[in-house]
FIPA-520043 format. One record per residue (C-alpha): x, y, z. Coordinates in steps of 0.001 Angstrom, whole numbers, plus 500000, padded with zeros to 6 digits. Each point is the difference from the previous one (the first is absolute). Example, Ala and Ser with C-alpha at 12.3 -4.5 7.8 and 13.67 -1.06 7.14 Angstrom:
BEGIN
512300495500507800;501370503440499340;
END
This chain:
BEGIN
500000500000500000;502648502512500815;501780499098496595;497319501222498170;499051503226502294;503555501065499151;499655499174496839;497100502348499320;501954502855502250;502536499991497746;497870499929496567;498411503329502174;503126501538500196;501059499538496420;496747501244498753;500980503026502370;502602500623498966;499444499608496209;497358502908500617;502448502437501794;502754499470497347;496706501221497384;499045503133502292;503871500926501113;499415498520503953;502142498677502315;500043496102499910;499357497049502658;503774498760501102;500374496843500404;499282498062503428;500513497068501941;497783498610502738;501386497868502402;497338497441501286;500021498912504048;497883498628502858;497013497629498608;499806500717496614;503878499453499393;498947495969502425;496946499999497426;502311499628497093;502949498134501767;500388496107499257;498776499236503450;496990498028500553;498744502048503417;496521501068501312;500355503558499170;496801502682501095;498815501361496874;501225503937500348;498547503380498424;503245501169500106;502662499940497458;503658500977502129;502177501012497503;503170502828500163;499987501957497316;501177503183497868;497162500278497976;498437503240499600;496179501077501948;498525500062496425;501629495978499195;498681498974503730;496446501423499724;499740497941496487;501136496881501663;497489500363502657;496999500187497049;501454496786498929;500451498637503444;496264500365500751;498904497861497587;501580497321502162;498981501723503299;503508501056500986;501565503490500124;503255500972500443;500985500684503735;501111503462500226;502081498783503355;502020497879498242;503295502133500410;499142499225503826;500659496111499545;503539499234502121;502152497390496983;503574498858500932;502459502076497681;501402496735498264;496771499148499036;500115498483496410;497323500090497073;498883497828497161;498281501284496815;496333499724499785;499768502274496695;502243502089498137;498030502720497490;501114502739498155;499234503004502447;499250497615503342;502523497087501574;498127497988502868;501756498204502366;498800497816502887;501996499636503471;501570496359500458;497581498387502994;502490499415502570;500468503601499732;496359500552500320;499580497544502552;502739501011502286;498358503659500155;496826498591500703;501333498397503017;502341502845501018;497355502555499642;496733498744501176;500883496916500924;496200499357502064;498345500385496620;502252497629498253;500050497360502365;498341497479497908;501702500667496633;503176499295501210;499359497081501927;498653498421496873;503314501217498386;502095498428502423;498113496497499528;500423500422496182;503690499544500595;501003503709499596;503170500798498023;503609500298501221;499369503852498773;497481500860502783;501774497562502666;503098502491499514;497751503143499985;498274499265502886;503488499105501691;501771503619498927;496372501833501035;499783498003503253;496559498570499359;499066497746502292;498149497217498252;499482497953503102;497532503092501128;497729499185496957;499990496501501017;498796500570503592;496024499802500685;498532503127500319;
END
């Protein structure tokens, strides 16, 4: 689904920007949204029992005009794009993989162990569940050393509440 939202965003923005070259305007730059939180675990390889979410997390450079188009095509899926999103705490090192790759708009989605580890450094209450069903999923040698370096103590999740 987010393939093809980003899809249409960036036919948008080249239709855009075909019509400002015609009348002399200033035209949409190109931008890159970085996708985190649920909708990055939506699209991971992971076979979890994620909450369906409104909210698209994403960091991005994209201009107010490229944003409020995004959110018309988000709708039709009943999602918006969360206007907190700068707020959401990721480790520095966190890495990326491509989700799409268009002329005016690169989208790239937040590796899950870097996901997961913020969800269980940051609200880690809220997240209880998800990462307990991580951690019997075998989790990867990735987030075993990130939760080492960020002193996460998975024994905690594993407690009864």
């Amino acid at each position: 689904m987010l393939v093809q939202v980003f899809e249409n965003l960036d036919r948008w923005i080249q239709k855009q920007n075909g019509l400002v070259i015609n009348e002399g305007g200033r035209l949409i730059e190109q931008c890159n949204f970085k996708i985190l939180g649920q909708s990055a675990l939506f699209e991971a390889p992971l076979s979890l029992a994620l909450a369906a979410t409104g909210d698209l997390d994403a960091y991005t450079n994209a201009s107010y005009a490229v944003c409020k188009y995004l959110d018309t095509l988000l709708e039709e899926y009943g999602m918006h794009l969360d206007p907190l999103s700068k707020a959401i705490w990721m480790p520095e090192e966190t890495e990326y993989t491509s989700l799409y790759q268009g002329e005016y708009v690169e989208v790239l989605l937040a590796k899950p162990e870097y996901v997961l580890l913020s969800k269980a450094i940051k609200d880690p209450k809220r997240n209880r569940e998800i990462v307990i069903e991580y951690l019997a999923s075998a989790p990867s040698r990735l987030f075993m050393d990130l939760c080492e370096k960020y002193q996460v103590d998975l024994e905690n999740f594993l407690k009864s509440s």
